[in-house]
N, C-alpha and C positions, 0 to 999 in steps of 0.2 A: 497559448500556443496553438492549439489544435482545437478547432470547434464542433463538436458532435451534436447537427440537428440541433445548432440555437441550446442544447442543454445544458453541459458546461464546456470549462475549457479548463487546458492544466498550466501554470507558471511556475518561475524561479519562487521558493519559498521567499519572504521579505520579512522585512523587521516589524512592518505592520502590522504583521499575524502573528506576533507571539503572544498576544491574550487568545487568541484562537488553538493556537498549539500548547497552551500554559494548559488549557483547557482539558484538550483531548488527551497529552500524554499524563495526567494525572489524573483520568477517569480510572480509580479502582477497577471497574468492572470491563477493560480492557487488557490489564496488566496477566491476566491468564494467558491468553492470544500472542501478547509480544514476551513473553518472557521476559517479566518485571515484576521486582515486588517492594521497589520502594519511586518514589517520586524524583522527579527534575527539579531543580532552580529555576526560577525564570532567569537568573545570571548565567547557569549552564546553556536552556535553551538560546541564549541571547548569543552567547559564545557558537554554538552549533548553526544557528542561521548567516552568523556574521561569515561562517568557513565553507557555509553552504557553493559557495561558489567555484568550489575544488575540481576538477576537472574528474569524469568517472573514472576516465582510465588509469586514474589514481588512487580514488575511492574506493571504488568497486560500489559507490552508491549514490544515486540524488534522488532527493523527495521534491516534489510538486505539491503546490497548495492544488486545488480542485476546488474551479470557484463555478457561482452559477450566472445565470446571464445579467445577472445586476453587479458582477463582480464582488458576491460576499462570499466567502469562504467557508467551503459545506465540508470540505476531508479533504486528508491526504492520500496520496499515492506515492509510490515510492519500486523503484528497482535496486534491490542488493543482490552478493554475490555473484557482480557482473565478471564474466567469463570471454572476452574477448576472442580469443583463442578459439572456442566453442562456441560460441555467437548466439550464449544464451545468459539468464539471469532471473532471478526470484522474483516477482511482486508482492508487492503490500497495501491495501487499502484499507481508509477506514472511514467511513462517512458518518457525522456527527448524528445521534443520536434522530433529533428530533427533525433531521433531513433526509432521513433513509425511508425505501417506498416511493421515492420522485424520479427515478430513473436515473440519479446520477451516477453510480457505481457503475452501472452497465459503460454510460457513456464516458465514465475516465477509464473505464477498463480499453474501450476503443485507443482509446486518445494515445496510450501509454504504447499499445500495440504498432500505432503508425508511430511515434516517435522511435520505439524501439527497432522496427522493420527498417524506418528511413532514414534516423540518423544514425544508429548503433549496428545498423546490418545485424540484427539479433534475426535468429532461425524459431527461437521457442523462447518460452515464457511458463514459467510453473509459481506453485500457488501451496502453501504447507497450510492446512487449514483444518482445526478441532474437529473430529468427528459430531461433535452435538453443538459446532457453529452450524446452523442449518440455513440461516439467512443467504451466510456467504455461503458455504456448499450451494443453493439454490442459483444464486449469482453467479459464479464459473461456469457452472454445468452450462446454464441457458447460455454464457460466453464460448460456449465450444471446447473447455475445457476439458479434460478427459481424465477421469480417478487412474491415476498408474498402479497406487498401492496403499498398504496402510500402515505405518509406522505402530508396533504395539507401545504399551505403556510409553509414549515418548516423552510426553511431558506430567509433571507434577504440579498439582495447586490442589487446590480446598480439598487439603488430607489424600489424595488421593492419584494415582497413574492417568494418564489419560491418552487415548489412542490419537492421532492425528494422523490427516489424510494428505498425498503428495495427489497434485493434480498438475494436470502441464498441457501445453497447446503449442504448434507449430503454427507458428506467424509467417 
């Protein structure tokens, strides 16, 4: 869709990336992050790509593969709780482990911004992110994000509360 400096670009999810998505949504060590504590089918994800085509303002959601200029698939990005009315909605990225550090996260964060700006007339963009994710905290901030607040104990995993952070930006 949108090319950021030759680094990536974002697409319609496809049926070719479910070993790529098989992948990431049943990394254990994500499942804190998206509030999950058990795994997909690849029949489910196969089902969830096949509906991928849903219109948002139906959804309220669509995920974008985030490929790089050889066209292989490094993460997804995704807008949920799209808000029409209010002409804003949540982000979500997640860049494959052994491809973070290459600048792609920064440049799907752009990509996601013009698409949201130009074709959704979105106003703002936020970002619900683990207080001791420091990576992504790092990543918003440098995106212009801005900490609004801090959600106490919001979420739970490994025995424990955990604070998370609301961050948001006017596109």
């Amino acid at each position: 869709m949108n090319d950021q400096n030759g680094v990536v670009s974002i697409r319609a999810i496809e049926p070719a990336d479910i070993d790529f998505l098989f992948a990431i949504e049943n990394d254990i060590s994500l499942w804190k992050y998206s509030n999950r504590s058990s795994p997909y089918s690849r029949n489910l994800l196969l089902d969830y790509i096949a509906n991928s085509g849903r219109d948002i303002f139906e959804t309220k959601q669509v995920k974008f593969t985030i490929v790089d200029k050889n066209n292989s698939p490094v993460g997804f990005i995704d807008l949920f709780d799209f808000e029409p009315f209010h002409h804003r909605a949540g982000v979500g990225l997640v860049i494959a482990a052994e491809e973070r550090s290459k600048g792609y996260g920064a440049a799907a964060l752009a990509s996601i911004e013009f698409y949201g700006k130009n074709q959704l007339q979105l106003h703002q963009l936020y970002a619900n992110i683990a207080v001791e994710n420091k990576p992504s905290i790092e990543l918003f901030e440098k995106q212009n994000y801005v900490l609004m607040g801090t959600k106490k104990d919001w979420n739970f995993y490994e025995g424990k509360f955990h604070d998370e952070f609301n961050y948001q930006k006017l596109i």
